[in-house]
C-alpha positions in Angstrom: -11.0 -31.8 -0.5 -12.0 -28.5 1.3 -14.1 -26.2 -0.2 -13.9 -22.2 -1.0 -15.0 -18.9 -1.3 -14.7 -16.0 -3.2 -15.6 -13.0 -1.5 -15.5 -10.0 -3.4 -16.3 -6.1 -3.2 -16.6 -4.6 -6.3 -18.2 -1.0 -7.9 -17.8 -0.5 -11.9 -15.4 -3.6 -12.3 -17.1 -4.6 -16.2 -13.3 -4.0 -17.7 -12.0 -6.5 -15.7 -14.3 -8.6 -13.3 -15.0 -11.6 -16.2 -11.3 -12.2 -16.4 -10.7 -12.3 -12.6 -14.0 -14.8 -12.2 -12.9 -16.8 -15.2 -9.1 -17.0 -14.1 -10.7 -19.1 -10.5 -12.5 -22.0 -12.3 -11.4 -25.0 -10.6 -10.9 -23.2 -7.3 -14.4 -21.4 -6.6 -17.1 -23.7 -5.1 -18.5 -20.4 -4.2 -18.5 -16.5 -5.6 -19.6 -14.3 -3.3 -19.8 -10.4 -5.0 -20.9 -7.4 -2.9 -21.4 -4.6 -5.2 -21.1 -1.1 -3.3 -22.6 0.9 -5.8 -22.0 -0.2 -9.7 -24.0 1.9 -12.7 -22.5 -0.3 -15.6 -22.8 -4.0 -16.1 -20.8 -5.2 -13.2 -23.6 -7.2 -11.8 -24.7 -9.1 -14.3 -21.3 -9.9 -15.1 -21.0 -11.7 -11.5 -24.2 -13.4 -12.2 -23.7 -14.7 -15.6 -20.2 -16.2 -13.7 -23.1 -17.7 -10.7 -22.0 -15.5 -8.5 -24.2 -14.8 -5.6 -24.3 -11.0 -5.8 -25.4 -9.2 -3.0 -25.5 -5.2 -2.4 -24.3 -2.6 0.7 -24.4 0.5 1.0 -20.9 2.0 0.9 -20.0 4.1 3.9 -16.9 5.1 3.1 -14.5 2.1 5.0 -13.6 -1.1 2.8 -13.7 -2.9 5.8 -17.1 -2.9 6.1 -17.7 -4.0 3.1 -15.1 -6.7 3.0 -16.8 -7.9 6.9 -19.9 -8.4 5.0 -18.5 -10.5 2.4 -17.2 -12.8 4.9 -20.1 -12.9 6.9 -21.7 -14.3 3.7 -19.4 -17.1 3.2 -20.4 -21.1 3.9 -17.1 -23.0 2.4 -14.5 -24.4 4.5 -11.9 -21.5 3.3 -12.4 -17.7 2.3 -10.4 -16.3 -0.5 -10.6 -12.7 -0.5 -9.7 -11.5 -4.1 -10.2 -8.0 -6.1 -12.0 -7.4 -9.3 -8.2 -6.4 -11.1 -6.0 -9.8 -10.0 -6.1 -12.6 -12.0 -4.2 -15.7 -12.0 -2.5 -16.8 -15.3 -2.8 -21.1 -15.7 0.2 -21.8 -14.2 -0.9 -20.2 -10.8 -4.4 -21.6 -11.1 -3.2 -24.5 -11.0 -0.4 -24.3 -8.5 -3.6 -22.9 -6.4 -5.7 -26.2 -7.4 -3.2 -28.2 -6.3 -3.0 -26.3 -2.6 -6.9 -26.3 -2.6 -6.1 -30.6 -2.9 -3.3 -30.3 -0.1 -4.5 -27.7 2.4 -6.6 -30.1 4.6 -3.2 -31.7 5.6 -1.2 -28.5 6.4 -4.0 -27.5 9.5 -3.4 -23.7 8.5 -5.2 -20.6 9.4 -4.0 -18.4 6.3 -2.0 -19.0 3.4 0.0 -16.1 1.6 0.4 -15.5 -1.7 2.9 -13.5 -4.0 0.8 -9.8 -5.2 3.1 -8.9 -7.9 3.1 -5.9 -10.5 2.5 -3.4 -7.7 3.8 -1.0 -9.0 1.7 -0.6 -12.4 0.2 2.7 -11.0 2.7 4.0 -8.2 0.9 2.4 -5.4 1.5 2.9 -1.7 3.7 -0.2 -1.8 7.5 -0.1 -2.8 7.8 -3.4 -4.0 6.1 -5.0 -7.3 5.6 -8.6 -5.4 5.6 -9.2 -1.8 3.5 -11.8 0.2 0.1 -11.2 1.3 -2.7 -12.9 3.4 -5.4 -14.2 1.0 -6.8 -17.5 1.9 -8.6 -17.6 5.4 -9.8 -20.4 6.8 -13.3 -19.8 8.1 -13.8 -20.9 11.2 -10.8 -21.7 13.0 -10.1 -24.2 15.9 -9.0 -23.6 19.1 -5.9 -25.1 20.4 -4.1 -25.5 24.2 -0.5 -25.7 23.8 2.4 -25.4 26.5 2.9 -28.0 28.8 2.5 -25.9 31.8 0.8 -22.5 32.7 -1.5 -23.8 29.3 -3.4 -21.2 27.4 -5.0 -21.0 24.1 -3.1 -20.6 21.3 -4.2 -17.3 19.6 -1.9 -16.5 17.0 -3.1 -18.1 13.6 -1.0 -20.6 12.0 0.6 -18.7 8.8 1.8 -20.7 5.8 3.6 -19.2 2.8 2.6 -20.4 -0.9 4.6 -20.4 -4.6 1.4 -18.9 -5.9 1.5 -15.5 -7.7 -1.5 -13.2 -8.0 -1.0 -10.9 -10.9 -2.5 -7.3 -10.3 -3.3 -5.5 -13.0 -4.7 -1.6 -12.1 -6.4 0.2 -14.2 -6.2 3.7 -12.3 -4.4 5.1 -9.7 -7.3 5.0 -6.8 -5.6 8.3 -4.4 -8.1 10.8 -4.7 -10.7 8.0 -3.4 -8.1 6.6 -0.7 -7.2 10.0 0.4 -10.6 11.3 1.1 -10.9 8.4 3.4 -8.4 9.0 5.3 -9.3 12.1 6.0 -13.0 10.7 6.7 -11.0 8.8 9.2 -9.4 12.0 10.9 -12.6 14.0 10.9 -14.6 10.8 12.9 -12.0 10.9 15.5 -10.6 7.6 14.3 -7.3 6.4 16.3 -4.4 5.6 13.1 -2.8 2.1 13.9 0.9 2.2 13.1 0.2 0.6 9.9 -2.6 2.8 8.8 -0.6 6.0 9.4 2.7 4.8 7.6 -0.2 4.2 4.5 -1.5 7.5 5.1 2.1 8.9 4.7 3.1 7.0 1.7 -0.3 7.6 -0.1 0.4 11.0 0.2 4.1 11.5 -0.8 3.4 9.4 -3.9 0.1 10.8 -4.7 -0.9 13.9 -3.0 -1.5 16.9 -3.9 0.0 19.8 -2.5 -3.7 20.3 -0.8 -3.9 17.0 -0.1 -0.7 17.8 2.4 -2.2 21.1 3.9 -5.2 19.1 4.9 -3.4 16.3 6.4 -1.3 19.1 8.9 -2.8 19.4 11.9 -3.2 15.5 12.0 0.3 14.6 11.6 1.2 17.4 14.3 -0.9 15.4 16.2 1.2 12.4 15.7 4.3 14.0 16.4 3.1 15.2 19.9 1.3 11.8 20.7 3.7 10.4 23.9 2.3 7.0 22.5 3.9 7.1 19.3 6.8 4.9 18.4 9.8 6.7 16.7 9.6 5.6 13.3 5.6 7.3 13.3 7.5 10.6 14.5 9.8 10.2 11.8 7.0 9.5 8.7 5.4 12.8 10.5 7.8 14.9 10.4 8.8 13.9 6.8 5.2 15.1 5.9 5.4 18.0 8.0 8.6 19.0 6.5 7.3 18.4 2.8 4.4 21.0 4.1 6.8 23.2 5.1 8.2 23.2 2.2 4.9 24.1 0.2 4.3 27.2 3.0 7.6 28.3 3.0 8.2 28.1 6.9 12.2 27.8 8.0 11.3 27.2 11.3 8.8 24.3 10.6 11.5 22.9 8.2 14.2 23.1 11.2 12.1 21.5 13.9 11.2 18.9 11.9 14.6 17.8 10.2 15.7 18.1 13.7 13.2 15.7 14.9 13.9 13.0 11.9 17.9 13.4 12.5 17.5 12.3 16.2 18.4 8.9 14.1 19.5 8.5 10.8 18.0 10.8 8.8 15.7 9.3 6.1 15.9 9.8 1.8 12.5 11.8 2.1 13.6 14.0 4.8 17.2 14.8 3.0 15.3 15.1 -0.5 12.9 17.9 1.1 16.0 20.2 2.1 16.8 19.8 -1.4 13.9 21.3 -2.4 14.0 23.9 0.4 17.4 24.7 -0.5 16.6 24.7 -4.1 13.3 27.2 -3.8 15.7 29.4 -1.8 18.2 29.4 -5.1 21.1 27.9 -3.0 21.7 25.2 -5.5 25.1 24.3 -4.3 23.3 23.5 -1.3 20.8 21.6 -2.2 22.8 19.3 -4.2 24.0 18.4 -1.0 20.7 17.4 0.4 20.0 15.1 -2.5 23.5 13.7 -2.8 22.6 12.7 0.8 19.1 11.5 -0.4 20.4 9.0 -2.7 23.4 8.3 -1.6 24.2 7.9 2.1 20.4 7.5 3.1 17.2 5.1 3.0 13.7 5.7 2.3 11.2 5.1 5.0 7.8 5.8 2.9 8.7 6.8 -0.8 11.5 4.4 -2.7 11.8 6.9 -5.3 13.1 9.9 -3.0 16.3 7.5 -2.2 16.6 6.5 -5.9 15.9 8.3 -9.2 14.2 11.2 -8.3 17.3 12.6 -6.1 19.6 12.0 -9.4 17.1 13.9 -11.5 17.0 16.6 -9.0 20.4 16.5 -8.7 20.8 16.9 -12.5 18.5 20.2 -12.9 21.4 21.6 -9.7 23.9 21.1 -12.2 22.1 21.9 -15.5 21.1 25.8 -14.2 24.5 26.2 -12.6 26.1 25.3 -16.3 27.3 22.2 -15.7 26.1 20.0 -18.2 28.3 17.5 -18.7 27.5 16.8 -14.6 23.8 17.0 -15.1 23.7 14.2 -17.9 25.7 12.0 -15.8 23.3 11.9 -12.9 20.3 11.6 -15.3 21.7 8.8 -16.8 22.2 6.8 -14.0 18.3 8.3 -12.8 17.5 6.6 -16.0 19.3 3.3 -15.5 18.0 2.9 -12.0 14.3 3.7 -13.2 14.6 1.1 -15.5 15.6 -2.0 -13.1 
């Protein structure tokens, strides 16, 4: 049977790290916890557990500290987990029974289900999706084709029944946020995925500050020759939102304009609403949101192509007298909030 390790980064986990540890017995040969900082009992939680506990010094990137973790590791696999999962006994030993099995599948990385998401109105739209948790440590390295030969690369991917639960006990924005802009200020080049995170974390956490001080990055983006068009498009729906906040038409128009070179997204249709709506033309703004949640998708923020453009919708109809209209469309909101 192979072996495994937990690798952990943790900071002021007591709430919740003894559940997490106790929820892997029968799967951990080895707990590995770097603490990053902790000033309550986090640490001698791990080591009452027999974790090895180790500290860094936290400088401000998780992947650091999750690089050091690894490094640490001496099993055959690496399972990378957080001090809020936990797996409830059927999962454990769905994962026991992998942990038995795995040596026969030659796998680089199994996924697992992360479900309950969407406890705290995390960057992520969906309460479960798949994610890449178990790594196998050191992989092997295979010639395949039977001509022009080469190495194959890409690791071998295998998708599990198991289901992490995540349980969050604060919404972690203000923290995330001032990293990414850490990440601006060093000069740091955004993958595609990083910048559609960057976008997300802000519509469904920001504050309006939070938006001024992302501006001049996300113009960036927007006149970056390198960019694909659905970065331009996450851009501009930030740039618009700001445009909103500073009350600039001509910002709004250019970037509208440069989101409808497609089909325009739920975010960008719900911030005309709201520029329609701050300008007191309510008959036009009920237009935008109609279109919002109705003949759109969202590209960052589920919400802005489901109940919010319904509520918004609602308070249209509500100050222009209509109430039997406005209940209507807060109803549905309601009914749609509570799938």
């Amino acid at each position: 049977m192979v072996t495994i390790s937990v690798c952990m980064i943790v900071k002021n986990e007591e709430a919740c790290l003894g559940k997490c540890l106790d929820s892997l017995k029968g799967i951990a040969d080895e707990l590995i916890v770097v603490d990053t900082g902790s000033t309550d009992n986090t640490m001698e939680i791990a080591k009452d557990r027999g974790a090895k506990v180790y500290t860094i010094k936290w400088t401000g990137d998780f992947s650091d500290a999750r690089n050091y973790a690894f490094s640490l590791a001496t099993c055959d696999y690496i399972y990378s987990a957080d001090a809020d999962e936990e797996l409830d006994e059927e999962n454990r030993e769905r994962f026991i029974n992998l942990k038995a099995d795995i040596d026969k599948l030659d796998v680089d990385i199994v996924q697992m289900y992360y479900s309950n998401q969407l406890a705290y109105r995390t960057v992520y739209n969906f309460d479960r999706e798949l994610r890449p948790k178990l790594f196998k440590r050191l992989r092997k390295f295979t010639w395949v084709d039977p001509i022009h030969e080469q190495v194959m690369m890409e690791p071998v991917v295998c998708d599990s029944d198991i289901e992490i639960i995540h349980r969050p006990r604060e919404n972690h924005a203000a923290r995330d946020l001032s990293i990414f802009r850490k990440a601006v200020i060093e000069g740091r080049r955004f993958s595609k995925r990083l910048l559609d995170m960057y976008a997300r974390e802000l519509f469904m956490a920001g504050t309006d500050e939070d938006f001024i001080q992302a501006k001049k990055f996300f113009e960036g983006v927007t006149l970056d020759n390198t960019r694909g068009i659905d970065e331009i498009k996450e851009a501009s729906c930030v740039l618009a939102h700001i445009a909103v906040l500073e009350k600039d038409a001509d910002a709004m128009l250019k970037y509208s304009l440069k989101d409808a070179t497609t089909e325009m997204s739920s975010e960008m249709c719900y911030e005309l609403g709201d520029y329609y709506y701050n300008k007191k033309d309510l008959d036009e703004a009920i237009v935008w949101y109609y279109n919002a949640a109705y003949e759109c998708s969202s590209i960052l923020d589920i919400k802005k192509s489901m109940e919010l453009p319904r509520l918004a919708i609602a308070k249209c109809y509500r100050e222009l007298g209509n109430e039997e209209q406005a209940a209507d469309y807060e109803r549905e909101a309601n009914e749609i909030s509570m799938e």
